[in-house]
matplotlib code that plots the C-alpha trace (Angstrom):
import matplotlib.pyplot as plt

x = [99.1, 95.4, 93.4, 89.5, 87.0, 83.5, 81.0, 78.6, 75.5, 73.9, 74.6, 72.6, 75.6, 78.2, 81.3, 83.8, 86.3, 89.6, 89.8, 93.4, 95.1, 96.7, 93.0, 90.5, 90.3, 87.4, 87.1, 84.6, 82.1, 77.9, 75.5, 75.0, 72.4, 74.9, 76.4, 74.2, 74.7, 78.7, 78.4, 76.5, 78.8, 81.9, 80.7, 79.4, 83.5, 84.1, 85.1, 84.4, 84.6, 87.4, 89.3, 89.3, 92.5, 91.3, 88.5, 90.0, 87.3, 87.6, 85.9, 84.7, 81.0, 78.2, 77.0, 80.8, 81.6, 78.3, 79.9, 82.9, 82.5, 80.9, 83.9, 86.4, 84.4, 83.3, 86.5, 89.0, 89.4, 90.9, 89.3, 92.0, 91.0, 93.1, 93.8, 91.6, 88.6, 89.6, 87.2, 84.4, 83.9, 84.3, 81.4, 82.4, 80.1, 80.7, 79.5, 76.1, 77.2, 74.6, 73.4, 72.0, 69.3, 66.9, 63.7, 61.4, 61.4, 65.2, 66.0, 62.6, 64.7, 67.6, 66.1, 64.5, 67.4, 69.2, 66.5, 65.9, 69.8, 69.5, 71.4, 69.6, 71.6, 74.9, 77.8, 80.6, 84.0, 85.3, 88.8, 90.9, 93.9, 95.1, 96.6, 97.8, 98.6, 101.2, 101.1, 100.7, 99.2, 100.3, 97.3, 96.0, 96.2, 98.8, 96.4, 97.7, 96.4, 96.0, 94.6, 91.7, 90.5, 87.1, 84.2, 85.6, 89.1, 90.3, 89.2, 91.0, 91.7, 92.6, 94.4, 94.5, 96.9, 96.0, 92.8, 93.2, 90.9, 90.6, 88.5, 87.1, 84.6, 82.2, 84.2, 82.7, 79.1, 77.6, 74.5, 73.1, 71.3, 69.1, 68.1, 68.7, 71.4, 73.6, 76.1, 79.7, 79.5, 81.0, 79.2, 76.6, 77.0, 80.7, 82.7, 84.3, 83.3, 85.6, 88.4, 87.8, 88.1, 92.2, 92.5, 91.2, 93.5, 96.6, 94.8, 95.0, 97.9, 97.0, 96.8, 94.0, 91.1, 88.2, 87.3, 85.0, 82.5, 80.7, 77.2, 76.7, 78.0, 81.7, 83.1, 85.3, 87.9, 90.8, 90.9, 91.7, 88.8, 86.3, 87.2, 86.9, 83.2, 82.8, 79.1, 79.2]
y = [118.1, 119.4, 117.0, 116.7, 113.9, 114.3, 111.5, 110.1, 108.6, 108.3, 106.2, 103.1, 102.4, 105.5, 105.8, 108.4, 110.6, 111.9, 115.0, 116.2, 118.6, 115.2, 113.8, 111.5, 108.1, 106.8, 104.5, 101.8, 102.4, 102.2, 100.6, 100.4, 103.1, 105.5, 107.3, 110.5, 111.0, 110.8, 112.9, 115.4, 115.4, 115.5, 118.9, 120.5, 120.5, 121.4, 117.8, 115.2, 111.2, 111.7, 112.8, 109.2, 107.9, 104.4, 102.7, 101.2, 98.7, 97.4, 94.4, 92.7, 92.9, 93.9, 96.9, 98.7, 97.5, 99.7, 101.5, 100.2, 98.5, 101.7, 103.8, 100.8, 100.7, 104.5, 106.4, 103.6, 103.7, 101.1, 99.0, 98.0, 95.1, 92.9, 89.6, 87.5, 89.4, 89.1, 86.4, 87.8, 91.2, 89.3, 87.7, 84.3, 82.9, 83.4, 81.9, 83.0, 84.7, 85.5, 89.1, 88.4, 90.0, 91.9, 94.5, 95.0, 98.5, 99.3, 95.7, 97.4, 100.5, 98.9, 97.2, 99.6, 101.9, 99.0, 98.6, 102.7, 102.8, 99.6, 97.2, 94.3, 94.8, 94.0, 94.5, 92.7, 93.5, 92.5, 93.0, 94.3, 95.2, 93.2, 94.6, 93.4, 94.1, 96.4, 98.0, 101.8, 102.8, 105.1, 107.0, 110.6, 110.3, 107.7, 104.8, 102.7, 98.9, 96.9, 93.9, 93.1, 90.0, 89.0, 90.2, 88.7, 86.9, 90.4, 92.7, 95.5, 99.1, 102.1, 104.5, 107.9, 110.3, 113.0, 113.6, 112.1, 108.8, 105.3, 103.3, 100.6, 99.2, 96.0, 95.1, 97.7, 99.6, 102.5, 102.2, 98.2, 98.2, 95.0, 96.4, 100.1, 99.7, 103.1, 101.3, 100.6, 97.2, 94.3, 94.3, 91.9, 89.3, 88.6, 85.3, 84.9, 87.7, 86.3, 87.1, 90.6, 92.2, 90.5, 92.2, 95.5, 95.6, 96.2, 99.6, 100.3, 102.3, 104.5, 108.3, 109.0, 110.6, 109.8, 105.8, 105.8, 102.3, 101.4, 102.0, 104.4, 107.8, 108.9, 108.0, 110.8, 109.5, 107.2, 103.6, 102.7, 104.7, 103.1, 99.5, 100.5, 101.8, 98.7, 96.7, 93.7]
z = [82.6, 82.8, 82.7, 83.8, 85.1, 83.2, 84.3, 81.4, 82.3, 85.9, 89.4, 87.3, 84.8, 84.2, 82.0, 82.9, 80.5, 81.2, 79.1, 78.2, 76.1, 74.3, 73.9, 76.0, 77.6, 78.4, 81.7, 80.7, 77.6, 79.1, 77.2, 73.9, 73.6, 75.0, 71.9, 72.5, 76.1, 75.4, 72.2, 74.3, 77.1, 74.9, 73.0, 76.5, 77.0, 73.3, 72.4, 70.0, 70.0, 67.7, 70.2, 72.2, 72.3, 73.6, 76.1, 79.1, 80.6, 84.1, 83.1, 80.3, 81.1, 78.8, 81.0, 80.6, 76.8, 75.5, 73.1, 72.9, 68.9, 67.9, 69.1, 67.5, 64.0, 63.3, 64.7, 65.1, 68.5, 70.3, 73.2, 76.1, 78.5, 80.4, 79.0, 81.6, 80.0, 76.7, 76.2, 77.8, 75.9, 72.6, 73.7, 75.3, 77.7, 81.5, 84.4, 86.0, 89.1, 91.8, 92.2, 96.2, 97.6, 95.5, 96.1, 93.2, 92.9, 92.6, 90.2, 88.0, 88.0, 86.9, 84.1, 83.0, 82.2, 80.8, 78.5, 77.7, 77.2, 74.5, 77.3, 75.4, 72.8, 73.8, 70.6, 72.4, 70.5, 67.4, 68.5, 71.8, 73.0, 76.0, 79.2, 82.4, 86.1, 86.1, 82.8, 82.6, 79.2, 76.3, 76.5, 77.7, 81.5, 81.7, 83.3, 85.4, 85.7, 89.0, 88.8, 90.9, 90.6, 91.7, 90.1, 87.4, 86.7, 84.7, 86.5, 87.5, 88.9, 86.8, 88.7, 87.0, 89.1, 86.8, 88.2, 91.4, 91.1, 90.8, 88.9, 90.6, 88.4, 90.1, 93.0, 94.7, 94.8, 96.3, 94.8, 95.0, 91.5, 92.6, 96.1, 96.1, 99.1, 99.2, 101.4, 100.3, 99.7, 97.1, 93.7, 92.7, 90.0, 91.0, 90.0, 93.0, 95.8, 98.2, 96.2, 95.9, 99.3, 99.0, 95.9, 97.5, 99.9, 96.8, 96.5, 100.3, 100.4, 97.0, 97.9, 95.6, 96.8, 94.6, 94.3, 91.1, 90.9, 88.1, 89.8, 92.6, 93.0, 93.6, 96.4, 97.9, 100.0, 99.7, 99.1, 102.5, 103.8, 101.0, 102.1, 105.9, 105.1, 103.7, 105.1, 103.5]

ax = plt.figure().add_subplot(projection="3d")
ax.plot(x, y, z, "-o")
ax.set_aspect("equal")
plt.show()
């Protein structure tokens, strides 16, 4: 199969396409000022948002549904998310988790793209598709799911063979949006943080060699070595 990665957006809040000859699925949808960026990004590789096949969220939170209801209402494209998030990207109310330390310059930053990018105006999803741990979707890529509990109770890993990645979502971070941090390091705003390094450790023996987070640049390396660089 050819397929190709294509990152949307920036190491603030990213989404991430799998292009294939059978179509695209998108890894988590942005914010929900990100149609133009994706629409850009799709025709730079002679695409269009017709050609989605489905969104796969790792979680259920409002910075990766974006565009989700756009996608679902204007092309019919369906929103997959596993059934512990369910709730949560239709728009039922979660706990406040803590996002630790913070330094005013980067959380500004933060902010302020979230704001630019329309991130106060969150369009949770009419309807979803459920998944679960385990399941390996009908879409391009063949996805697989892992649960990873933690940052939330559904989130999860997407393991992509195809183009040699993982999808990590929150439980991990190279880029600390409230304090700038580049270190590998557990996500703010998490549920339950000391849940997630045991759920990290099902992706330790994964061959894959690119360990894509929701904030913070690529990490190139394997699983194993991502959690070993762990800080904190």
């Amino acid at each position: 199969m050819n397929a190709e990665l294509i990152r949307i957006g920036d190491d603030i809040v990213a989404m991430h396409a799998v292009v294939t000859d059978e179509g695209i699925t998108l890894i988590d949808a942005g914010l929900p000022g990100d149609r133009r960026i994706l629409q850009q990004a799709l025709a730079a590789a002679g695409r269009r948002p017709e050609d989605i096949r489905g969104v796969v969220l790792t979680h259920g939170d409002s910075d990766h549904i974006g565009i989700a209801e756009w996608l679902r209402t204007e092309f019919d494209v369906p929103t997959f998310v596993h059934e512990a998030d369910a709730g949560r990207a239709k728009g039922e109310k979660t706990p406040g988790a803590s996002g630790g330390a913070m330094r005013l310059g980067p959380t500004l930053q933060f902010f302020a793209a979230a704001l630019r990018r329309g991130g106060m105006r969150t369009k949770h999803l009419g309807a979803v598709r459920t998944m679960r741990d385990g399941d390996v979707l009908d879409l391009p890529g063949s996805p697989e799911i892992i649960g990873l509990p933690g940052h939330s109770p559904g989130s999860v890993a997407i393991r992509v063979p195809a183009v040699d990645a993982i999808f990590v979502g929150d439980a991990l971070t190279t880029r600390h949006v409230l304090n700038g941090s580049t270190d590998v390091q557990l996500g703010p705003f998490s549920d339950d943080p000391e849940q997630t390094p045991e759920s990290l450790e099902r992706l330790r023996d994964l061959p894959e060699r690119s360990i894509v987070v929701g904030h913070g640049p690529i990490f190139r390396g394997t699983a194993a070595e991502m959690i070993a660089a762990r800080t904190r």
